[in-house]
C-alpha positions as CSV (number, residue, x, y, z in Angstrom):
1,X,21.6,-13.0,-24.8
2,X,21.4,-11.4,-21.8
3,X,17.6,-9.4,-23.1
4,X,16.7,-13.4,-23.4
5,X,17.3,-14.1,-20.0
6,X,15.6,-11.2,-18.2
7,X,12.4,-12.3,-19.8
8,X,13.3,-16.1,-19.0
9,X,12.2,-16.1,-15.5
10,X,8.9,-14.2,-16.1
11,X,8.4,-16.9,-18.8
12,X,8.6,-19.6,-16.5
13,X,6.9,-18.3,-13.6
14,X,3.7,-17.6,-16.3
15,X,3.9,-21.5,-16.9
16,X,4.3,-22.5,-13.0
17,X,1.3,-20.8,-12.8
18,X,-0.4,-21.8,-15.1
19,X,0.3,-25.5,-14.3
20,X,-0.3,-24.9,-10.8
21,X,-4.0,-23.4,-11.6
22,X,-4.9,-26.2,-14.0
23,X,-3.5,-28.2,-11.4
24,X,-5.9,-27.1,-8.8
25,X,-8.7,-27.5,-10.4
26,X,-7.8,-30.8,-11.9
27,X,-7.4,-32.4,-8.7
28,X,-10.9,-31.2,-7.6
29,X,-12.9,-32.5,-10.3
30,X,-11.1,-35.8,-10.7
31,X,-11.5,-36.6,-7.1
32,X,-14.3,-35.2,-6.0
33,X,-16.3,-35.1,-9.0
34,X,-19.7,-33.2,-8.8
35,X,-19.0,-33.1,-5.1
36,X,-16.8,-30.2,-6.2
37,X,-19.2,-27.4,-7.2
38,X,-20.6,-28.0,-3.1
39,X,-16.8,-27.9,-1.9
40,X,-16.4,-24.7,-3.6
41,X,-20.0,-23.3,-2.5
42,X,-19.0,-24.6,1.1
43,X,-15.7,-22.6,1.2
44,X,-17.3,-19.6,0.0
45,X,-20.4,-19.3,2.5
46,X,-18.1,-20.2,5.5
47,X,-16.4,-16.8,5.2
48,X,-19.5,-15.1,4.4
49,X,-21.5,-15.8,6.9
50,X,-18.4,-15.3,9.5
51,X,-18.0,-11.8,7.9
52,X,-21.7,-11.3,8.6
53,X,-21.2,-12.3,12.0
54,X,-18.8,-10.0,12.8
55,X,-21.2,-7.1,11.0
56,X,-24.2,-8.2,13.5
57,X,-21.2,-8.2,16.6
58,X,-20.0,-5.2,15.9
59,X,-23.6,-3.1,15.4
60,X,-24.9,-4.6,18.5
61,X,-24.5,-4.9,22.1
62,X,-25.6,-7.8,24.5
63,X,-27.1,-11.3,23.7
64,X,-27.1,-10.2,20.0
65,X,-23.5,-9.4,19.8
66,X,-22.2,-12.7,22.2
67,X,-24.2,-14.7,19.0
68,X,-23.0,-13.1,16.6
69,X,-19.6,-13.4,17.9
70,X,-19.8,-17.3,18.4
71,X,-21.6,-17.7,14.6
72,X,-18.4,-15.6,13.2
73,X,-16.4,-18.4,15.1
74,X,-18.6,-21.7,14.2
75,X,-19.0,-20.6,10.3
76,X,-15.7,-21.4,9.3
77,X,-14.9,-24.7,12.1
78,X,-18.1,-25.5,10.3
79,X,-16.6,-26.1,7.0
80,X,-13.8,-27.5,8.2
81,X,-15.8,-30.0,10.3
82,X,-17.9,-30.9,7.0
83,X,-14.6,-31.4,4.6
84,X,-13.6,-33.7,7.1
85,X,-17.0,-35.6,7.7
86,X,-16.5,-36.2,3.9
87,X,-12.8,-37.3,3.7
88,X,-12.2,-34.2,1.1
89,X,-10.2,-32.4,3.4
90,X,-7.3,-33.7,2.3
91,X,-8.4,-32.5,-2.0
92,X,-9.0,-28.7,-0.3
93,X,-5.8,-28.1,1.1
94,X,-4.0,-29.7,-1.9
95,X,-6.0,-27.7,-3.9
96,X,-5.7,-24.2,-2.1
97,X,-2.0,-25.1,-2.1
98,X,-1.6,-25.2,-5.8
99,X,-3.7,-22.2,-5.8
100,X,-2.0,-20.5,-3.7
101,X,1.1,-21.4,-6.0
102,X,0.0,-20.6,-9.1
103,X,-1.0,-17.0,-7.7
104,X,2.7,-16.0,-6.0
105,X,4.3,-17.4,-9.7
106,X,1.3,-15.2,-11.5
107,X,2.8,-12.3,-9.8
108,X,6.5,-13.3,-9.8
109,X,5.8,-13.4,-13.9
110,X,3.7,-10.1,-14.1
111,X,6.7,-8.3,-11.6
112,X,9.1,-9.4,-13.7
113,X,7.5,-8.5,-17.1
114,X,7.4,-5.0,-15.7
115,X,9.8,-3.0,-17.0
116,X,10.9,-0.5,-13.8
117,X,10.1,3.2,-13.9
118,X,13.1,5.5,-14.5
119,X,14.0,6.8,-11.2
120,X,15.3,10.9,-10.5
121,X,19.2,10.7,-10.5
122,X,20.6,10.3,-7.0
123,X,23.6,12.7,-7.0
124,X,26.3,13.4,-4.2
125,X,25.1,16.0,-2.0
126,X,27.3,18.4,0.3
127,X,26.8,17.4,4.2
128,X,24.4,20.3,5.7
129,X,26.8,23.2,7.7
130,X,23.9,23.6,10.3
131,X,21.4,20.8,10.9
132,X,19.1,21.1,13.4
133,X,17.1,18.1,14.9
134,X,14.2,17.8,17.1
135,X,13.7,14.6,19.1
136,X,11.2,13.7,21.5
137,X,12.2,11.0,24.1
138,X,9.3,9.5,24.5
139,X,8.8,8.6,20.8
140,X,8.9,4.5,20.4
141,X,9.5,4.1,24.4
142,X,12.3,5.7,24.3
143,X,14.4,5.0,20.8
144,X,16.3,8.4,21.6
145,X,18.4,7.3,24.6
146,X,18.5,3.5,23.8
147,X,20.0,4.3,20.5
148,X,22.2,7.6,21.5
149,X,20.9,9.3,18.7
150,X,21.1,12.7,20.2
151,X,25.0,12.2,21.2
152,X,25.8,10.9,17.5
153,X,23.8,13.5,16.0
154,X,25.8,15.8,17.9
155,X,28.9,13.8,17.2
156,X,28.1,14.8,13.5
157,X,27.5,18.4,13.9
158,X,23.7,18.7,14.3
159,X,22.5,21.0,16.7
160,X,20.1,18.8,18.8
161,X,17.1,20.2,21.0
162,X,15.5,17.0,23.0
163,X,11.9,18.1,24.0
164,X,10.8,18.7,27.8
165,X,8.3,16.0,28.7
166,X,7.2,17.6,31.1
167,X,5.5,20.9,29.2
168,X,4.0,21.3,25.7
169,X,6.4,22.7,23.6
170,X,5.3,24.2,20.2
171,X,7.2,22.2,17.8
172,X,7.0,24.1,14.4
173,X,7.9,27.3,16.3
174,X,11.0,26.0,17.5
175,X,11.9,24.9,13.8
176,X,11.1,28.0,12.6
177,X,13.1,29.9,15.3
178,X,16.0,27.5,14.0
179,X,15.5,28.4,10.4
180,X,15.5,31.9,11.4
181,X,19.1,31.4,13.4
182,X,20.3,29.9,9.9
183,X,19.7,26.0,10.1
184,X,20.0,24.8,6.5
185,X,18.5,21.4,7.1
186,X,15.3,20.4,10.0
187,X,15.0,16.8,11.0
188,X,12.8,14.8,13.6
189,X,13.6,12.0,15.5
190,X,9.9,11.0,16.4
191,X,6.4,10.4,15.7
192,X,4.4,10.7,12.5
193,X,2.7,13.9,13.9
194,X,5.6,15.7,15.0
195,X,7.4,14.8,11.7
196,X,4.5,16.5,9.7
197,X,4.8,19.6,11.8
198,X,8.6,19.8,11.3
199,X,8.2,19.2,7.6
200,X,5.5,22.4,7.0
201,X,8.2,24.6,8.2
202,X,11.0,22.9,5.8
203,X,8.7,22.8,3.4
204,X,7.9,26.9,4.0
205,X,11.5,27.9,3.7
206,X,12.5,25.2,1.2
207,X,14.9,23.4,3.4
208,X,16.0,19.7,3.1
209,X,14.0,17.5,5.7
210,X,15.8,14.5,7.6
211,X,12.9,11.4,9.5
212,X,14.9,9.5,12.0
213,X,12.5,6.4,12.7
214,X,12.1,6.8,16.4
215,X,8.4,6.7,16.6
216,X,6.7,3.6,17.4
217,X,5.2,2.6,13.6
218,X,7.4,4.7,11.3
219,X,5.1,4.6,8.5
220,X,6.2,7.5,6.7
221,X,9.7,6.3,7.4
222,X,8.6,2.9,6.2
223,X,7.7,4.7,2.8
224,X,11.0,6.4,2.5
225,X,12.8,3.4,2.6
226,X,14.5,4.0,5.8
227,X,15.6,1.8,8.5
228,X,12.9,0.8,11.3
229,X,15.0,-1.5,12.9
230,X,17.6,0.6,14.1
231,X,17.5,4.8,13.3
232,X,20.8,5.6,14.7
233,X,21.3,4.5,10.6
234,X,19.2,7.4,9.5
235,X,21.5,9.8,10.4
236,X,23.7,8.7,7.9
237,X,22.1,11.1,5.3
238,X,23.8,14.2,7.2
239,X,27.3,13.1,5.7
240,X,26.0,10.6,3.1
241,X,22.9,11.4,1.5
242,X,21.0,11.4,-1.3
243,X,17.6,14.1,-1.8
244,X,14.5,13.5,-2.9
245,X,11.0,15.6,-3.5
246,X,8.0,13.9,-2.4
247,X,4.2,15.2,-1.9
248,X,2.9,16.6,1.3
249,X,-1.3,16.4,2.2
250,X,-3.0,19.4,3.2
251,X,-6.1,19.4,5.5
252,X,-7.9,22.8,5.6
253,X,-4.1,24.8,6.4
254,X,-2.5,21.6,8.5
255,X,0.1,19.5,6.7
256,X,-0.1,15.4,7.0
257,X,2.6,13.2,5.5
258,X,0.7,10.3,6.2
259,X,-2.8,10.6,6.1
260,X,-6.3,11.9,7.2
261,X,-9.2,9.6,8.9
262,X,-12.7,10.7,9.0
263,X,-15.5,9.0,10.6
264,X,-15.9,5.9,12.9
265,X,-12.6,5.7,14.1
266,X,-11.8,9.1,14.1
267,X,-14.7,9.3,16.5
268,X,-13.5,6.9,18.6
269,X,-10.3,7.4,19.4
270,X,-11.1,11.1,20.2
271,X,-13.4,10.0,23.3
272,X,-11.6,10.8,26.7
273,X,-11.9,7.1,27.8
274,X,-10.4,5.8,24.9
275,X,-6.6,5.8,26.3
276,X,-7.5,4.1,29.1
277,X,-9.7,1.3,27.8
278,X,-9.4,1.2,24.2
279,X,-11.1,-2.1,23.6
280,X,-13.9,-1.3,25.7
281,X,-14.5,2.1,24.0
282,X,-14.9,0.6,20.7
283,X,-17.3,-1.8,21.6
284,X,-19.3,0.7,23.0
285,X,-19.2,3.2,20.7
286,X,-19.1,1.2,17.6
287,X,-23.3,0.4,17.3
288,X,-24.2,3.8,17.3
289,X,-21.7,5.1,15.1
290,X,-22.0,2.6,12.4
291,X,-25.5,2.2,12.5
292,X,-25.8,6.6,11.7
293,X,-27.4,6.7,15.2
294,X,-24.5,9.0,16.6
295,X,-21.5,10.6,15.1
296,X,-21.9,12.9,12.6
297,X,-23.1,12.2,8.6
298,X,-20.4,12.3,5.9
299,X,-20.5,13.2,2.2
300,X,-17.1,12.8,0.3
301,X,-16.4,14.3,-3.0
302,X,-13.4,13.7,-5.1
303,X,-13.0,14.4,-8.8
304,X,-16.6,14.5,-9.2
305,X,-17.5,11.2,-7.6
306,X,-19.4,11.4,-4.1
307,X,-19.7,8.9,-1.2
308,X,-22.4,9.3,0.7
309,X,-22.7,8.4,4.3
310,X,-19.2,6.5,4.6
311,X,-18.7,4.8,8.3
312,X,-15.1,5.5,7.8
313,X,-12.7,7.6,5.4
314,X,-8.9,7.7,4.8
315,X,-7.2,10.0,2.9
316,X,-3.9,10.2,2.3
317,X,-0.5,11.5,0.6
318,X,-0.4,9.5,-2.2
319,X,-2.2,6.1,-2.8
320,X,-1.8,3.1,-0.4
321,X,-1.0,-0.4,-2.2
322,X,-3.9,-2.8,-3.1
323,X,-1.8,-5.5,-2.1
324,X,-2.7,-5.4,1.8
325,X,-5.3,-6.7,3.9
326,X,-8.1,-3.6,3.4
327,X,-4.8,-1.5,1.4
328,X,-3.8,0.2,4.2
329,X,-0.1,-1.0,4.3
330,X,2.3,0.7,1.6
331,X,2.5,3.9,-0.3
332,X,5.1,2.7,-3.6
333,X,5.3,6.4,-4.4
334,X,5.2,9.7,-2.5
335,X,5.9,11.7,-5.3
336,X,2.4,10.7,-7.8
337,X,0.7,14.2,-7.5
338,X,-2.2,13.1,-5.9
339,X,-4.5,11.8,-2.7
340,X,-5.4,8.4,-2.6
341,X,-9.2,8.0,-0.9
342,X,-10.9,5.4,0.7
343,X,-14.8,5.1,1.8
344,X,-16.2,2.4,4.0
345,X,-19.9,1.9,3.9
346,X,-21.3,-1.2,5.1
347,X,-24.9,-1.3,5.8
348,X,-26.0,-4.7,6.3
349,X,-24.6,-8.0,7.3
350,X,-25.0,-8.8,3.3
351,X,-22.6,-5.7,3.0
352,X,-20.2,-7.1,5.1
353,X,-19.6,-10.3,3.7
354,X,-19.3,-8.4,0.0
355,X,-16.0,-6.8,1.4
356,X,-14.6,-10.2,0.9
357,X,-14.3,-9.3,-2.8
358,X,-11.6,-7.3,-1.7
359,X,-10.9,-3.9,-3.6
360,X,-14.3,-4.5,-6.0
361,X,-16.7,-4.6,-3.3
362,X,-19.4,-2.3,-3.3
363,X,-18.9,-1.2,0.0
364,X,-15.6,0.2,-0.6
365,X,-14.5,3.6,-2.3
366,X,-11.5,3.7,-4.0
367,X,-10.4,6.7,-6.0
368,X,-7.6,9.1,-6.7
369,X,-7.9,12.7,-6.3
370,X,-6.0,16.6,-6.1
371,X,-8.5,17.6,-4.1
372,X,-10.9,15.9,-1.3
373,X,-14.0,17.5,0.1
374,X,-15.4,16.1,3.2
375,X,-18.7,17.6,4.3
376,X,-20.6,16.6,7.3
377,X,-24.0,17.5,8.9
378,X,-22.1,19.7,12.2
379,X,-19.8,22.4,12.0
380,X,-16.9,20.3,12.9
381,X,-16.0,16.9,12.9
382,X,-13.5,14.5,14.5
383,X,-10.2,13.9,12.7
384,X,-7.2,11.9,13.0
385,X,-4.0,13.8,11.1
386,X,-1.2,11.7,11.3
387,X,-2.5,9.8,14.5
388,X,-3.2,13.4,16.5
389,X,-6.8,13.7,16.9
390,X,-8.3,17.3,16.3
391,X,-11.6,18.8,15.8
392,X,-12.0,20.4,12.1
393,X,-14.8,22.8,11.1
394,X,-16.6,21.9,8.1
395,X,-16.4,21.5,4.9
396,X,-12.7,20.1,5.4
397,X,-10.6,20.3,2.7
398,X,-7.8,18.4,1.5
399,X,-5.5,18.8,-1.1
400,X,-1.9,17.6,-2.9
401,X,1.4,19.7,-2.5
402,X,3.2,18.3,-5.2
403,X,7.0,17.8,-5.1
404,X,6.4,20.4,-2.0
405,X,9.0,18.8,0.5
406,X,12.9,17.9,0.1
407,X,13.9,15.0,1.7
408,X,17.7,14.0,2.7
409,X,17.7,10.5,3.3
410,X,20.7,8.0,3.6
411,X,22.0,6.9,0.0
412,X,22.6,3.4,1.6
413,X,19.1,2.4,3.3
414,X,16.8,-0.7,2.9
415,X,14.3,0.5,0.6
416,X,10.8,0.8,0.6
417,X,8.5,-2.3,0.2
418,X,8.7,-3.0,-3.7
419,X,4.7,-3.2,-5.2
420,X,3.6,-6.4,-7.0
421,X,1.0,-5.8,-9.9
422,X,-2.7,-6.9,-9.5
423,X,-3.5,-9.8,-10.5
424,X,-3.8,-10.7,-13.9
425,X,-5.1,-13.8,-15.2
426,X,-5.0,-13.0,-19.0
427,X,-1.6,-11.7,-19.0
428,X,0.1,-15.0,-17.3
429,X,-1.9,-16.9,-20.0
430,X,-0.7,-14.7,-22.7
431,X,2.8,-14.7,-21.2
432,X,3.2,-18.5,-20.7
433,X,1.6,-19.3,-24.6
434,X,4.2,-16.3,-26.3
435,X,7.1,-18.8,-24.7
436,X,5.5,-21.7,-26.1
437,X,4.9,-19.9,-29.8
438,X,8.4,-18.6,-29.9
439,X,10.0,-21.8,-28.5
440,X,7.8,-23.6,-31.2
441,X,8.9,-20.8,-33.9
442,X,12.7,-21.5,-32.7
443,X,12.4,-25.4,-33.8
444,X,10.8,-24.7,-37.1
């Protein structure tokens, strides 16, 4: 009884969809007929020709960039001004609305068909004798005094070592110094960057690793299921924690937990007047780098595929989700074995608008790899590690640790975002007629 009901819902959601697809396109070709086909060629070139816009805005400067910023605006009030003139506006937004419903039940039905990966066997650990933590005030405007997190780490034994703000302190040497004086567990309350540096060393002496989410994104805390909202709760894994083994990047003989960004925006944000007028900076410098009249050429190979000329690259430790605007929200996994890379090049307004298409478009680059090899036309390039950008001498290479880093994280925590499936249209259909042929079967 009970197998019958975990396959009930999925059941159910395949025919919601289903019914809410027909549905949609039902209620366009009853009521608007022929007039249909131009609705649906309407709604398409709106976007497109906005997406072009913002190609010609962003490659240009002046007069040329001022209209193409008002024809990325006017393309889509266009449409909407059209489905109005023609009283269909109404038979759209029913219709996107039953679209939009029979894609969140498609995915309910396909998450739910899934049948979850076993997961590594969380077992009690013993509460570390000497943990030492590293926390930098400034981290998140200031999450390490507003939270107290250095007097409660203190309050459960950690040694704590708060960084001077006022000189550069060399954060892996003052882990390994604490290795050295017998710490048996290294933790960071702080950024990204300084996380990654703290975790080379634990990962060097093979020591357990503790994030405490006091940066300002927390996007490798994010993928560890940890708390954003309040990190005080991270330091629950010194008394009650749980250990896993996750990846770590490598980029030439630097260690990112995150990721690796090549190109435009690695450019960008390394220009000195970027801090102070980051808009601006962009604008400026965007034309010449994405038309190849500045910045420096790339060539990426991975696993025997090579992108040439990408505006922008990412890699990082372990694949992002396919589920976010342009990917670039969610790892589900930190422990797959491999990179995750993705190439941006757009050439042409035609380009542009082809990015619509979403992961398929021809302009984008996705692939999985052990090993990345970014080359380049100068002997160093630009790069963003982990948000710190630095200046890397060609080739670069990056590469998978696998299993290289032991995290201690809280056995009670959130969770990290939980993946949905890709779309698949087949599959509902195929799930929503097996209900109705084994329902049928049933009455016989």
């Amino acid at each position: 009884m009970s197998g019958d009901r975990s396959v009930l819902a999925p059941r159910w959601a395949a025919r919601l969809s289903a019914a809410a697809g027909s549905g949609a396109i039902t209620v366009m070709l009853v009521v608007a007929g022929l007039d249909s086909l131009l609705l649906l060629l309407v709604g398409a070139a709106g976007p497109a020709v906005a997406a072009a816009g913002v190609w010609w805005a962003l490659v240009h400067t002046g007069m040329v960039r001022v209209l193409a910023g008002a024809l990325a605006i006017a393309a889509p009030a266009a449409v909407v001004v059209l489905y109005v003139a023609s009283g269909l506006l109404w038979v759209v937004l029913v219709s996107l609305a039953l679209w939009s419903a029979a894609v969140f039940c498609g995915r309910v039905a396909l998450t739910g068909a899934e049948t979850a990966p076993a997961r590594t066997p969380q077992g009690a650990l013993a509460p570390p004798q000497r943990p030492y933590l590293i926390m930098n005030p400034r981290s998140g405007g200031g999450k390490v005094g507003r939270f107290g997190l250095r007097e409660k780490a203190e309050a459960l034994g950690a040694e704590v070592c708060v960084l001077d703000v006022a000189r550069r302190q060399d954060v892996a040497a003052l882990a390994r110094r604490a290795a050295d004086a017998g710490a048996d567990l290294l933790g960071v309350a702080g950024g990204d960057g300084t996380q990654a540096l703290v975790a080379a060393v634990a990962a060097e002496r093979d020591l357990p690793f503790l994030v405490v989410s006091a940066g300002t994104r927390n996007h490798f805390a994010l993928d560890l299921g940890l708390d954003r909202d309040d990190p005080s709760k991270c330091l629950d894994a010194l008394t009650d924690g749980v250990e896993l083994r996750i990846d770590l990047g490598v980029i030439n003989d630097r260690v990112f937990v995150n990721n690796a960004s090549f190109g435009a925006y690695a450019s960008v944000v390394q220009s000195p007047a970027y801090r102070d007028d980051k808009v601006g900076t962009t604008l400026r410098m965007l034309p010449d780098l994405l038309a190849h009249r500045n910045g420096p050429r790339l060539a990426v190979r991975a696993e025997g595929v090579i992108v040439e000329q990408p505006q922008a690259v990412l890699v990082s430790n372990n694949p992002y989700r396919t589920d976010d605007p342009a990917g670039l929200g969610h790892r589900d996994r930190l422990d797959s074995g491999v990179l995750g890379v993705l190439g941006v090049k757009v050439d042409s307004a035609a380009q542009a608008a082809g990015v619509l298409r979403g992961p398929r478009a021809p302009g984008l680059a996705r692939l999985t790899a052990r090993e990345v090899v970014v080359e380049a036309d100068a002997d160093a390039i630009p790069v963003g590690v982990d948000g710190e950008a630095v200046n890397l001498p060609t080739p670069v290479r990056c590469r998978i640790r696998p299993g290289a880093l032991r995290v201690r994280v809280p056995r009670d925590r959130p969770g990290g975002p939980r993946g949905r499936p890709p779309m698949d249209w087949p599959r509902v259909r195929r799930l929503a007629l097996t209900a109705t042929r084994r329902n049928e079967g049933h009455e016989k």
